[in-house]
N, C-alpha and C positions, 0 to 999 in steps of 0.2 A: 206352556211348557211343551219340549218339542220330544216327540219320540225317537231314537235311532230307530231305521230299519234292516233289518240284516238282509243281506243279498249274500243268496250261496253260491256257492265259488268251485269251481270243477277244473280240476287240474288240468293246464294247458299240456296240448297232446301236439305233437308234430304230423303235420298233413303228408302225404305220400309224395315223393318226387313227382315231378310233372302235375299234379293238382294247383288248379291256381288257387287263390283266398278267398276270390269272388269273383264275379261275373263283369265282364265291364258295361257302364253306362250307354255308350257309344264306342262305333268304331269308327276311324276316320277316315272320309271320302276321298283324302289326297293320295296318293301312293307315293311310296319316298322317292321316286323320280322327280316328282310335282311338288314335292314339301320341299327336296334342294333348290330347284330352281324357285321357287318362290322365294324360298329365305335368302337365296342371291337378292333376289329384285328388294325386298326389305332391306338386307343388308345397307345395300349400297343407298336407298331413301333413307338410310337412318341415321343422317347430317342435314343439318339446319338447311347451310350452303347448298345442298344438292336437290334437296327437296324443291327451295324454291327457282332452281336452275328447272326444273321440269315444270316450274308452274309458269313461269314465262316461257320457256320455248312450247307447252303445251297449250295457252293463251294467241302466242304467234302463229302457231298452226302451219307454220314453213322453216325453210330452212334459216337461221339467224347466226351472224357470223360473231365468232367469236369477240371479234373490235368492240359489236355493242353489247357484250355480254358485262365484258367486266368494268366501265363504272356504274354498273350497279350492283357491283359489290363490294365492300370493303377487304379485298385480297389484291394479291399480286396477279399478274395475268399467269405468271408459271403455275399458281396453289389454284387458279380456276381452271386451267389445263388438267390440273392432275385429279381434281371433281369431274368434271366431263369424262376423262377416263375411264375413271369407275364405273362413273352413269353406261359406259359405251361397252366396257369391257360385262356387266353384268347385262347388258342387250337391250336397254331401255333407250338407250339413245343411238344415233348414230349421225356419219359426218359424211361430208364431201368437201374437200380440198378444191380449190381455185384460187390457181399462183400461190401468192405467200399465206393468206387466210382457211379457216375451216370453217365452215359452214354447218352448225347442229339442227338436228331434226328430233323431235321423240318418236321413237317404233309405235304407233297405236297397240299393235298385238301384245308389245310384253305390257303397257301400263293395264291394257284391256282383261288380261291374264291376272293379273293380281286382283282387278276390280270384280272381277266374274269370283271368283272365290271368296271376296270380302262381303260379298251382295250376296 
């Protein structure tokens, strides 16, 4: 047979403005300058399509033109332009035009930058 135990109970009181609850755990190492730009670079990794767009041009290790980009994907050549984009426009990637083709690279620094903080 089980006993209840009574816990006493003290009327909740309001803490003074500017008092926090408690202390924090940690503080975090990123400053929100570094937390934007990082949550770009996730942002834009966080498609299936794009993700493995950087494991192949990251693989190829040069510039690879977009012609042999896209049958390896199941997209149109315009919806694999417009992944590149993003990749390009958040600074992880970047191109060089010759004649009618572009030509993709990935920036080491910005994938290195995310990797330096995951590690």
């Amino acid at each position: 047979m089980s006993t209840a135990t009574e816990l006493p109970l003290s009327p909740k009181t309001k803490r003074p403005a500017g008092h926090p609850c408690c202390q924090p755990v940690v503080y975090p190492d990123v400053d929100r300058e570094q937390a934007a730009r990082l949550a770009e670079i996730a942002k834009a990794l966080g498609d299936p399509i794009r993700l493995q767009l950087i494991d192949v041009l990251r693989k190829h290790a040069g510039k690879v033109c977009v012609c042999e980009l896209v049958p390896l994907f199941d997209v149109s050549q315009p919806t694999l332009s417009h992944h590149l984009k993003k990749l390009r426009d958040a600074g992880i990637v970047d191109s060089e035009r010759q004649g009618l083709w572009a030509f993709y690279y990935v920036r080491p620094e910005a994938v290195g930058e995310l990797a330096a903080w995951l590690s």
